[in-house]
FIBAMI-758559 format. One record per residue: residue in three letters; y, z, x of N, C-alpha, C, O, CB in turn. Coordinates in pm, whole numbers, plus 32768, in hexadecimal, padded with zeros to 4 digits. Each point is the difference from the previous one (the first is absolute). Glycine has a CB too. Example, Ala and Ser with C-alpha at 12.3 -4.5 7.8 and 13.67 -1.06 7.14 Angstrom:
residues 2
Ala7DC7830C8527807780007FA780788000805A7FFE804280687F8D803B7EDB;Ser80DE7F3B809A807780068052806D80497FB3806F801180337F527F188043;
END
This chain:
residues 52
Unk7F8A80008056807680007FAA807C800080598005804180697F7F803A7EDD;Unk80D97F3D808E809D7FF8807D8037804F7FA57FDE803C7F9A805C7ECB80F0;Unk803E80E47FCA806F80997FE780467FA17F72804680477FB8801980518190;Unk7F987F047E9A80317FAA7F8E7FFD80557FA7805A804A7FDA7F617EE78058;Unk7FBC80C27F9F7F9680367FA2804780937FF78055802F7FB57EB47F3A8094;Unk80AC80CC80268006808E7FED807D80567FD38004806E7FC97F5C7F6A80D5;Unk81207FBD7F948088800F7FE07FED80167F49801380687FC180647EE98132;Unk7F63803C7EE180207FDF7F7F7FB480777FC1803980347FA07FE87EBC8071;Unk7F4D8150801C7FB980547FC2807880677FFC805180057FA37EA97FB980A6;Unk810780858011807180768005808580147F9C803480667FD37F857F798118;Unk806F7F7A7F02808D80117F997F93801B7F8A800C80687FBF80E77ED6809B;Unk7EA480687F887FC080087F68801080B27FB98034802E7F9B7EF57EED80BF;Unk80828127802B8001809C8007806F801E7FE3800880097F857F69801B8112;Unk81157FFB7FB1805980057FE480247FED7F80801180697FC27FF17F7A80FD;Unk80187F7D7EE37FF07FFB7F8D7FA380657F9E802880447FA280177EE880BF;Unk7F4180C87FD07FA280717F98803C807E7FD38009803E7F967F347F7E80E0;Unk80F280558022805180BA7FF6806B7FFF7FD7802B80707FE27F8A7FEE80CC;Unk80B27F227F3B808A80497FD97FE07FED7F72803C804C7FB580857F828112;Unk7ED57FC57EF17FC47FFD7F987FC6808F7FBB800880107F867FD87F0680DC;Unk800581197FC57FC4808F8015804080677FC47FE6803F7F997FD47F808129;Unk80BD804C7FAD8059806F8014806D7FC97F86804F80587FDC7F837FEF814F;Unk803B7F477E9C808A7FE67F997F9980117F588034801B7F9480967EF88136;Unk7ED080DB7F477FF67FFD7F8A7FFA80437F717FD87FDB7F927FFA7FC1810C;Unk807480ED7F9E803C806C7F97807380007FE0803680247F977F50805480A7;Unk80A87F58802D80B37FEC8003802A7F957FB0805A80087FAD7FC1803D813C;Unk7F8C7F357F3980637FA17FFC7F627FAB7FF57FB37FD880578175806A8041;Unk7ED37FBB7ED47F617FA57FFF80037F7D80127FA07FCB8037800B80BC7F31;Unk80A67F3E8079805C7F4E7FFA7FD57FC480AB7FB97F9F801C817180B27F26;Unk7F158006811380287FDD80697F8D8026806E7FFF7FCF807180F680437F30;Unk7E89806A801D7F7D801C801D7F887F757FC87FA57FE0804C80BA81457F9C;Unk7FAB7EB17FC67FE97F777FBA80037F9F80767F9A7FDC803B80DA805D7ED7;Unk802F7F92811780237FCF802A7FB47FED80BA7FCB7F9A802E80EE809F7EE5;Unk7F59803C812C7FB7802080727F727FF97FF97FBF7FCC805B80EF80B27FD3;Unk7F147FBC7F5A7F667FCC802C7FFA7F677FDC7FDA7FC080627FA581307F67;Unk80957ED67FE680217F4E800780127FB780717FC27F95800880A7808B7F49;Unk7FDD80008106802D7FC880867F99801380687FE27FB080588106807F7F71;Unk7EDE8056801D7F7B7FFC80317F8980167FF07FC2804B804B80B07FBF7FFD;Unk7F557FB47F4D7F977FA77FDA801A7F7180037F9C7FBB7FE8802280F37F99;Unk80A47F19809480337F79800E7FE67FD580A07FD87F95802F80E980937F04;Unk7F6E807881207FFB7FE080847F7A7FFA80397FE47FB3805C80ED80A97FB2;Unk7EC680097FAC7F7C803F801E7FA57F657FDD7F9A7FE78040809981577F6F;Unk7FF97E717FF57FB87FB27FC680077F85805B7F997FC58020808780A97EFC;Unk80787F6181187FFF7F9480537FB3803880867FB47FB3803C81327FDE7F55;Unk7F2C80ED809B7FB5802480AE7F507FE57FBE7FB47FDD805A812381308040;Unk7F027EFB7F137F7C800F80007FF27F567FFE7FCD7FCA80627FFF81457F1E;Unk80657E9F800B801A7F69801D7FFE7FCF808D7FB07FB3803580D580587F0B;Unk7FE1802F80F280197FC680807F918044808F80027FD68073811C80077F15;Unk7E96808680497F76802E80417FAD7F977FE77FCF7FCE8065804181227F7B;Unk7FD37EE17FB97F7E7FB67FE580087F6B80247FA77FBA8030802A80E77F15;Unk80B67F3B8098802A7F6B80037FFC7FB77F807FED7F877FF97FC1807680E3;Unk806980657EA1801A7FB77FB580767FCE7FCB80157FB77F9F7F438098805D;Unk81057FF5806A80A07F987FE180147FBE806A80617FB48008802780DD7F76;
END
């Protein structure tokens, strides 16, 4: 795995957790953050296999 990848894993995380941490506060914008990453989680696995 290159530091590409591993870069992108780390923001996804990132995303998961601020997803996490907002979604009592501010459910819209907790919504919003896990979306971005399952969008992101979905193209790295694509782009693992070679199906994009």
């Amino acid at each position: 795995m290159n530091r590409g990848y591993a870069a992108l894993y780390l923001i996804t995380a990132v995303f998961f957790y601020l997803g996490w941490k907002t979604r009592k506060t501010n459910p819209l914008l907790s919504t919003a953050l896990y979306t971005v990453a399952i969008i992101i989680t979905a193209l790295l696995i694509g782009g693992h296999f070679g199906l994009l």
